[in-house]
PDB file as gemmi writes it, atoms N, CA and C in Angstrom:
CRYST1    1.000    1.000    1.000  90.00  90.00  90.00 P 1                      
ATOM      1  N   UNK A   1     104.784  44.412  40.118  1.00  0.00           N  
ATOM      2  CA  UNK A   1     105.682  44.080  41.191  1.00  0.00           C  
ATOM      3  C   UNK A   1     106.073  42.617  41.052  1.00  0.00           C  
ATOM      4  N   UNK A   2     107.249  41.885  40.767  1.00  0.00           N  
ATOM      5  CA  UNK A   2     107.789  41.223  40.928  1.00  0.00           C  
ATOM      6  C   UNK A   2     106.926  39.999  42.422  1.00  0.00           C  
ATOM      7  N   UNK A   3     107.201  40.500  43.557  1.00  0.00           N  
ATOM      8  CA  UNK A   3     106.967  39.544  44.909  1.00  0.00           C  
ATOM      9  C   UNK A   3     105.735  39.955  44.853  1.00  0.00           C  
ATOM     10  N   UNK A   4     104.930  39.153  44.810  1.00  0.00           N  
ATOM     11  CA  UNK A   4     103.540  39.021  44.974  1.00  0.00           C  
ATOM     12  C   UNK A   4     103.088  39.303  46.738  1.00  0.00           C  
ATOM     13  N   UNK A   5     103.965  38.487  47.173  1.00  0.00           N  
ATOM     14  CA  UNK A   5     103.606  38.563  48.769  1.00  0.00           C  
ATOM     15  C   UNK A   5     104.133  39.946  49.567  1.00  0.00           C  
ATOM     16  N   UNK A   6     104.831  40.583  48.866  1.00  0.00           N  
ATOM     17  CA  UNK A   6     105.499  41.809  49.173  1.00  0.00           C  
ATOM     18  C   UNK A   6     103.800  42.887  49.703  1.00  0.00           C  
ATOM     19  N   UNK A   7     104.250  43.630  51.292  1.00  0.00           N  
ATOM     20  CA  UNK A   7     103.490  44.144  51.573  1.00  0.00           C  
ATOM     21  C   UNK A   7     103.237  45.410  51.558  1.00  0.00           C  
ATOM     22  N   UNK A   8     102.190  46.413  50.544  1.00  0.00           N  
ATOM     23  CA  UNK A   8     102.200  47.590  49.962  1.00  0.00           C  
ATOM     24  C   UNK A   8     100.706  48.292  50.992  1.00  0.00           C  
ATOM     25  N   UNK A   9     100.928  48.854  51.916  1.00  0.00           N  
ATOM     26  CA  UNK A   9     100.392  49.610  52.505  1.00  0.00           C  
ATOM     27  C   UNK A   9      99.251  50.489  52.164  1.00  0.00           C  
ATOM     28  N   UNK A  10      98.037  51.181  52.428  1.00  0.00           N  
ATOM     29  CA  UNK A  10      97.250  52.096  51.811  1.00  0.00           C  
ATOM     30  C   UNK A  10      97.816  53.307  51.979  1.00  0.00           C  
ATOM     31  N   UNK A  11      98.008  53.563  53.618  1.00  0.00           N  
ATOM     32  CA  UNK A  11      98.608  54.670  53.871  1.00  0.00           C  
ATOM     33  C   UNK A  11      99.858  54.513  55.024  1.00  0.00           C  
ATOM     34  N   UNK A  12     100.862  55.244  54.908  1.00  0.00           N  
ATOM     35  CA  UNK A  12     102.033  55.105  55.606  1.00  0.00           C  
ATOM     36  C   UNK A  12     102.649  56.263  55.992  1.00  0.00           C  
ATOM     37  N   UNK A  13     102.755  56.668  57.775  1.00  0.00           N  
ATOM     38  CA  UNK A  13     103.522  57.671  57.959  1.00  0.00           C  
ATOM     39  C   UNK A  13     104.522  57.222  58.693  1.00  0.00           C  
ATOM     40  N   UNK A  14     106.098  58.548  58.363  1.00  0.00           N  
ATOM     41  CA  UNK A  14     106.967  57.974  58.586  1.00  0.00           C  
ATOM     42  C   UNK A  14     107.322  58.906  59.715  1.00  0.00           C  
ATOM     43  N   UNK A  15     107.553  59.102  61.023  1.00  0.00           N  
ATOM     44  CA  UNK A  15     108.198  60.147  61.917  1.00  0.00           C  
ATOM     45  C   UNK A  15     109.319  59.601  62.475  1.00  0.00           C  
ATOM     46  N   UNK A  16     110.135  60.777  61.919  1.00  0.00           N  
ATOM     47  CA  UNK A  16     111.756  61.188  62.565  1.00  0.00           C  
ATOM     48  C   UNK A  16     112.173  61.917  63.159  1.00  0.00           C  
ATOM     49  N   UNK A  17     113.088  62.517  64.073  1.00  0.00           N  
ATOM     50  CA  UNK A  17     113.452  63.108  65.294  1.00  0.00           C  
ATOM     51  C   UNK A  17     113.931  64.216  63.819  1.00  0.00           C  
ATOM     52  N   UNK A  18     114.709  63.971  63.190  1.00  0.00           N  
ATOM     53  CA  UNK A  18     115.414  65.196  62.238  1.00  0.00           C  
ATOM     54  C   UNK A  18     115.261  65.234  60.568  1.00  0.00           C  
ATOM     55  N   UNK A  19     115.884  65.843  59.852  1.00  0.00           N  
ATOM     56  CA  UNK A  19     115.668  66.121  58.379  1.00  0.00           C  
ATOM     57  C   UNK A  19     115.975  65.047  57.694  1.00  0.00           C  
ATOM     58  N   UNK A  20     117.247  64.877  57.769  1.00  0.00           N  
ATOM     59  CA  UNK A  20     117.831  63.465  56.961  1.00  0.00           C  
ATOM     60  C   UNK A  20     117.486  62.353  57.591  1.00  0.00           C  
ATOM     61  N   UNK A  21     117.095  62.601  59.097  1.00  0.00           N  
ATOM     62  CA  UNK A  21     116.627  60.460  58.757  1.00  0.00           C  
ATOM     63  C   UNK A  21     115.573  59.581  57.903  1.00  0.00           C  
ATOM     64  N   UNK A  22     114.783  60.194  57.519  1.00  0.00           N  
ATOM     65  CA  UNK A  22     114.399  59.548  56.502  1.00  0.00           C  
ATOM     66  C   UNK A  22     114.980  58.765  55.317  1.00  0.00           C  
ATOM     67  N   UNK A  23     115.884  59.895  54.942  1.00  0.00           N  
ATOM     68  CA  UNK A  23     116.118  59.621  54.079  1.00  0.00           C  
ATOM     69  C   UNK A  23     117.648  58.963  53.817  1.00  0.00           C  
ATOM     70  N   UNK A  24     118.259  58.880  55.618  1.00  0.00           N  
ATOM     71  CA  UNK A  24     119.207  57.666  56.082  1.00  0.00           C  
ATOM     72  C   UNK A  24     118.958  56.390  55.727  1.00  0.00           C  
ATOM     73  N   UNK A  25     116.794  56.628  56.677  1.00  0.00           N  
ATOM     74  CA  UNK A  25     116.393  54.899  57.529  1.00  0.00           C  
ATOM     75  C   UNK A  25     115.858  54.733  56.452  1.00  0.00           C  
ATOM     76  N   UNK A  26     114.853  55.349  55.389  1.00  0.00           N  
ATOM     77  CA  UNK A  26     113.456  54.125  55.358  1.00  0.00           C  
ATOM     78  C   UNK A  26     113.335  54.973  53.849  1.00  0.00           C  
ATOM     79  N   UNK A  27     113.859  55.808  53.050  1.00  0.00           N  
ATOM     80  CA  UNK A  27     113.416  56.267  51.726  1.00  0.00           C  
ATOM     81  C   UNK A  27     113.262  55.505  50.874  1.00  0.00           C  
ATOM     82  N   UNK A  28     113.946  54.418  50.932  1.00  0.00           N  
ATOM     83  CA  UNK A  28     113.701  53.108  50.004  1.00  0.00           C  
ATOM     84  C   UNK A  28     112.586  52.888  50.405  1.00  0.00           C  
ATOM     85  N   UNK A  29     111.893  52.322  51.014  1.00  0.00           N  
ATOM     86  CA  UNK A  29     110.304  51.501  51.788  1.00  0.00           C  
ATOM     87  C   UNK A  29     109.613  52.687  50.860  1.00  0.00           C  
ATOM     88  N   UNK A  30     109.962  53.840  51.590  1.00  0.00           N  
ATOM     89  CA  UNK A  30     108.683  54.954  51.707  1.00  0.00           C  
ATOM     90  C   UNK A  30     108.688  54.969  49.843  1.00  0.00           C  
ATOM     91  N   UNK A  31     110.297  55.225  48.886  1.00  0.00           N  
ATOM     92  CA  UNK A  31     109.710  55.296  47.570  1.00  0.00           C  
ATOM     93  C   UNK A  31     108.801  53.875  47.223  1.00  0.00           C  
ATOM     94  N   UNK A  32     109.316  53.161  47.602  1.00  0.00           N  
ATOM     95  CA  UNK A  32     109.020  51.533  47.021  1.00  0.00           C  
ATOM     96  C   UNK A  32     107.057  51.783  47.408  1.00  0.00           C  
ATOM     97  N   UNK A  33     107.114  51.727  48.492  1.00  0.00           N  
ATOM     98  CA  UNK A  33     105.473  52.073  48.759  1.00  0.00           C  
ATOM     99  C   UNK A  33     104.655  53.208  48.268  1.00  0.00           C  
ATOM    100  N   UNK A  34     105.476  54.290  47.663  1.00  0.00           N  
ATOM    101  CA  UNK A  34     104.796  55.127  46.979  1.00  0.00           C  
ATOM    102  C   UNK A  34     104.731  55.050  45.634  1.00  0.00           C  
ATOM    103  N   UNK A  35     105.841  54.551  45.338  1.00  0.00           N  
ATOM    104  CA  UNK A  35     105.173  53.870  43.608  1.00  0.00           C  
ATOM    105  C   UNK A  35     104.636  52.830  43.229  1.00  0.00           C  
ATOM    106  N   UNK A  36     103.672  52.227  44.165  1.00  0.00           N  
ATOM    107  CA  UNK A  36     102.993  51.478  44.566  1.00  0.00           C  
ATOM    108  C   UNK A  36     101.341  51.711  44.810  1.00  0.00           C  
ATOM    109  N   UNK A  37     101.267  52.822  44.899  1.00  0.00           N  
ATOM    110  CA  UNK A  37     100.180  53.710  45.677  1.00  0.00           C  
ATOM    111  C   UNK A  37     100.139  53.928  46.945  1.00  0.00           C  
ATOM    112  N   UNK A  38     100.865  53.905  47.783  1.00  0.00           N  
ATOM    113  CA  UNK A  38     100.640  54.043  49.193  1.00  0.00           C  
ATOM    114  C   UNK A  38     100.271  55.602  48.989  1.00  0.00           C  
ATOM    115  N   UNK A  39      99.475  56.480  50.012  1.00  0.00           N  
ATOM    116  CA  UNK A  39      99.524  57.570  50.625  1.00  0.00           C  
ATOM    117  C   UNK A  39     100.851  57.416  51.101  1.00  0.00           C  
ATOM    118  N   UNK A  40     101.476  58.008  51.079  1.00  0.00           N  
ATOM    119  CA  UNK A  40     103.159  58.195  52.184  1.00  0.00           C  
ATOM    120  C   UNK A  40     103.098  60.017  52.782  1.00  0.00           C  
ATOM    121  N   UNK A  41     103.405  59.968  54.179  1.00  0.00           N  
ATOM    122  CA  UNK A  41     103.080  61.053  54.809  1.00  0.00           C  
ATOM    123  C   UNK A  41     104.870  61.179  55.461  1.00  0.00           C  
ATOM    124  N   UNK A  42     105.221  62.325  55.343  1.00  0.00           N  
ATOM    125  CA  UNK A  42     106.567  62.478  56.538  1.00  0.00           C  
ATOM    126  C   UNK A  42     106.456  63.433  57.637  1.00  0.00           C  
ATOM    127  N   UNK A  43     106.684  62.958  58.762  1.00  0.00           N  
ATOM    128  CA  UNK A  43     106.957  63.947  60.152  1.00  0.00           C  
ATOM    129  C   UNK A  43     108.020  63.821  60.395  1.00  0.00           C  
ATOM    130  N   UNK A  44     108.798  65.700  60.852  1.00  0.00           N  
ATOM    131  CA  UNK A  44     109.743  65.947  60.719  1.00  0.00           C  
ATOM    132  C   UNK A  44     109.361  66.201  62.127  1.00  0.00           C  
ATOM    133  N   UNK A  45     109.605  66.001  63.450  1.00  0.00           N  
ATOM    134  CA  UNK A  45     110.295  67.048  64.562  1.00  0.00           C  
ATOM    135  C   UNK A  45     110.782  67.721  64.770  1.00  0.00           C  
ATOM    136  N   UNK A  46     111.579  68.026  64.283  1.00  0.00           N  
ATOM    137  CA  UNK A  46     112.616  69.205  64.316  1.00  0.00           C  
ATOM    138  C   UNK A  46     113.006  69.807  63.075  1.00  0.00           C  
ATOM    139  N   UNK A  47     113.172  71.157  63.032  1.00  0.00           N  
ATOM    140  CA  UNK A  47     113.429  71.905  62.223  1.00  0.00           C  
ATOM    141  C   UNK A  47     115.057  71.907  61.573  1.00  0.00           C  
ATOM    142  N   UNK A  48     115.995  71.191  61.891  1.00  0.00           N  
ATOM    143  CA  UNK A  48     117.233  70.952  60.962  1.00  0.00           C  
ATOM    144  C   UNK A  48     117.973  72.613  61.657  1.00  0.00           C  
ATOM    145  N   UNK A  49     118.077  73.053  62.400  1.00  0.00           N  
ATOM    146  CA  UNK A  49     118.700  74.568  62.408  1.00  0.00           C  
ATOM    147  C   UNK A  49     119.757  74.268  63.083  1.00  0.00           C  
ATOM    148  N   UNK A  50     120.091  73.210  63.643  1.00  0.00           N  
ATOM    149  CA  UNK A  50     121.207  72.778  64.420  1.00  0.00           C  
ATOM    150  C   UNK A  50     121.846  71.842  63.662  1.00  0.00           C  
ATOM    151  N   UNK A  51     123.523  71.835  63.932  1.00  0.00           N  
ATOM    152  CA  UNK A  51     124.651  71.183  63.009  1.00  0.00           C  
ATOM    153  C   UNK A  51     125.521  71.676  61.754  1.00  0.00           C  
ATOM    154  N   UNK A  52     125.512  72.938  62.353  1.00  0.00           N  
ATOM    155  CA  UNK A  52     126.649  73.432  61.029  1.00  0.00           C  
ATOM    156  C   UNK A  52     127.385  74.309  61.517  1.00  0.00           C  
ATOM    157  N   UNK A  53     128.689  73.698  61.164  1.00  0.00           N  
ATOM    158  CA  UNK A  53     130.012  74.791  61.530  1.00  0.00           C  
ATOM    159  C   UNK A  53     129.953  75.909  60.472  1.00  0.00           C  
ATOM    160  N   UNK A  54     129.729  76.008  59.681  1.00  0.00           N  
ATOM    161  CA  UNK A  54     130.196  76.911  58.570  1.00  0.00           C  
ATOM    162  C   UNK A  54     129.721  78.320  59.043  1.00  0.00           C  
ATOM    163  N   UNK A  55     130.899  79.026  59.003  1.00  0.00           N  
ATOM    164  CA  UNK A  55     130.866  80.587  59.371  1.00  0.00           C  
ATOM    165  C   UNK A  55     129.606  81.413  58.915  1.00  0.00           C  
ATOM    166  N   UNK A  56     129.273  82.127  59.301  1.00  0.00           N  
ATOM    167  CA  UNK A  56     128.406  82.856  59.069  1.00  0.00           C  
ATOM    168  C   UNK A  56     126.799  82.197  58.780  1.00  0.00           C  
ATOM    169  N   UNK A  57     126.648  80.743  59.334  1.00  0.00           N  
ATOM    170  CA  UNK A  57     125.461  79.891  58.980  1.00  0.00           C  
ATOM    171  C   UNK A  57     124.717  80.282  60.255  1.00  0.00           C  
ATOM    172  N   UNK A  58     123.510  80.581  60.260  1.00  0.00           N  
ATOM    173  CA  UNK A  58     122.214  80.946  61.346  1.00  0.00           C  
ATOM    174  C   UNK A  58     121.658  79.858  61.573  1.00  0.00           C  
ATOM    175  N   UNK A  59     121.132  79.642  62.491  1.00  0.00           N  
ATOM    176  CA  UNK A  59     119.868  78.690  62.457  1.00  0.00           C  
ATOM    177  C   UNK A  59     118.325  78.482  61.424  1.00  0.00           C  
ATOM    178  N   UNK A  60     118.423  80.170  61.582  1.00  0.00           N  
ATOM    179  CA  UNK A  60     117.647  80.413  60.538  1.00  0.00           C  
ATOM    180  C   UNK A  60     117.391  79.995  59.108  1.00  0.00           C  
ATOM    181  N   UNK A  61     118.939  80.089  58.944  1.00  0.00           N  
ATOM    182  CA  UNK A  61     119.459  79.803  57.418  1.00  0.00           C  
ATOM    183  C   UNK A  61     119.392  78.335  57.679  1.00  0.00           C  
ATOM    184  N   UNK A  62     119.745  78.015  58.365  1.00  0.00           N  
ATOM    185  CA  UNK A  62     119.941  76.193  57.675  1.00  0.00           C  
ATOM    186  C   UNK A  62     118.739  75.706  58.312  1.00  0.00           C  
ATOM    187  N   UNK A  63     117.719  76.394  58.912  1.00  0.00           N  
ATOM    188  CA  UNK A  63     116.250  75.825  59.444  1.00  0.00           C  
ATOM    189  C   UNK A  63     115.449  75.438  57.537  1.00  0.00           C  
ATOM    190  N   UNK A  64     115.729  76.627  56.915  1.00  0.00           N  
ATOM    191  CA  UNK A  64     115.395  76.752  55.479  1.00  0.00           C  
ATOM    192  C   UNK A  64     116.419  76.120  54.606  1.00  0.00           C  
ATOM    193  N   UNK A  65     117.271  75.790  54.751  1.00  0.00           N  
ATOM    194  CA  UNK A  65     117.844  75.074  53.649  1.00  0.00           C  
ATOM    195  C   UNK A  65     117.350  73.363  54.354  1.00  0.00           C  
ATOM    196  N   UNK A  66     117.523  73.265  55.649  1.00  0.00           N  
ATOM    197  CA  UNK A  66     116.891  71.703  55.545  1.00  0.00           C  
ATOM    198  C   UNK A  66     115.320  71.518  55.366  1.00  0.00           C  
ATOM    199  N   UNK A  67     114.431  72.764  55.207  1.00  0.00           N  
ATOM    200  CA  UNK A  67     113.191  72.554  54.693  1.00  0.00           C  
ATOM    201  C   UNK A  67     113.599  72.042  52.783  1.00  0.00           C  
ATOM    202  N   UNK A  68     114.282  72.574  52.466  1.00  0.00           N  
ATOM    203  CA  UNK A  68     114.097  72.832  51.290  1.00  0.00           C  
ATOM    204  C   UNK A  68     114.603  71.500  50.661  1.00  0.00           C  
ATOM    205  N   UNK A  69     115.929  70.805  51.495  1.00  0.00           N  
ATOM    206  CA  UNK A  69     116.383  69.825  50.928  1.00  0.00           C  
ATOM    207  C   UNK A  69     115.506  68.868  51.184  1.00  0.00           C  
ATOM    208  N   UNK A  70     114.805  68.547  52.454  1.00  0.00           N  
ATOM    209  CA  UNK A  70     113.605  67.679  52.380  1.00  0.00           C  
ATOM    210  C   UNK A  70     112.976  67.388  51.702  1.00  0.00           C  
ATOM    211  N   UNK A  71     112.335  68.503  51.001  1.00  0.00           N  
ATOM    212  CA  UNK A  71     111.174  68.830  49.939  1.00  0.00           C  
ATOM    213  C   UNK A  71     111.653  68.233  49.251  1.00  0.00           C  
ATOM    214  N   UNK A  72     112.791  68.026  48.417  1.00  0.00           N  
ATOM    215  CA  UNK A  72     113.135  67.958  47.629  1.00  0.00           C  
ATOM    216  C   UNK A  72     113.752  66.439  46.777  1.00  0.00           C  
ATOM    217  N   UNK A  73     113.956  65.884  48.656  1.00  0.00           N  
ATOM    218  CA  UNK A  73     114.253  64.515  48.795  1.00  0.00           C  
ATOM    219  C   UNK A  73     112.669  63.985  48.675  1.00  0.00           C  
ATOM    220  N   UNK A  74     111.923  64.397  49.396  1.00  0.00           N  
ATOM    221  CA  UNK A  74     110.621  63.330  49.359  1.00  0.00           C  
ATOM    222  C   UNK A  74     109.726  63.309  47.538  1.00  0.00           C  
ATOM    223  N   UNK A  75     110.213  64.662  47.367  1.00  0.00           N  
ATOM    224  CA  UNK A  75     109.732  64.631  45.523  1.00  0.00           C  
ATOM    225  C   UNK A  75     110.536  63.438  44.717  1.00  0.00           C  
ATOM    226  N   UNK A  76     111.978  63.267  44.723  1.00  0.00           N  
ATOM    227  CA  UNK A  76     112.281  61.916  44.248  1.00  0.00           C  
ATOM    228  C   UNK A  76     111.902  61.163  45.010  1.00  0.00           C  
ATOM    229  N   UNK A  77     111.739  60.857  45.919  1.00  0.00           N  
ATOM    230  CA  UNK A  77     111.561  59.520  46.617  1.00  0.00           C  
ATOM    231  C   UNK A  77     110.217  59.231  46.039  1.00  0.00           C  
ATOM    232  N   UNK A  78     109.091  60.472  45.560  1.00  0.00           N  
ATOM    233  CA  UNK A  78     107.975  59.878  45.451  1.00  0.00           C  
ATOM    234  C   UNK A  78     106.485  60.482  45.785  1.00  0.00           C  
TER     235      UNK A  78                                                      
END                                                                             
């Protein structure tokens, strides 16, 4: 690491009201601290099933597609 004084956490959880804020607010921190060694933990509140116009989209269906894109975001992030 470059900044010596830079502060790298043991363990770090991050809780958000929805799917993408994480990875709006803080995915930088959370990768930066996980390739670092931090433990990094995410809490999701809500299940993502709300916010889509697209015809024929369920709650259901996009409850599982924002599980999935999560997953998928926190694996790059780290």
């Amino acid at each position: 690491m470059t900044n010596a004084n830079a502060y790298i956490p043991e363990r770090a959880m991050f809780i958000f009201a929805h799917p993408d804020d994480i990875e709006f607010g803080t995915a930088g921190t959370a990768a930066k601290w996980a390739k670092y060694g931090s433990d990094v933990t995410y809490i999701v509140l809500t299940d993502g099933n709300i916010g889509s116009r697209e015809a024929g989209m369920t709650a259901e269906k996009l409850a599982k597609i924002r599980r999935r894109e999560q997953s998928e975001a926190a694996e790059v992030a780290g």
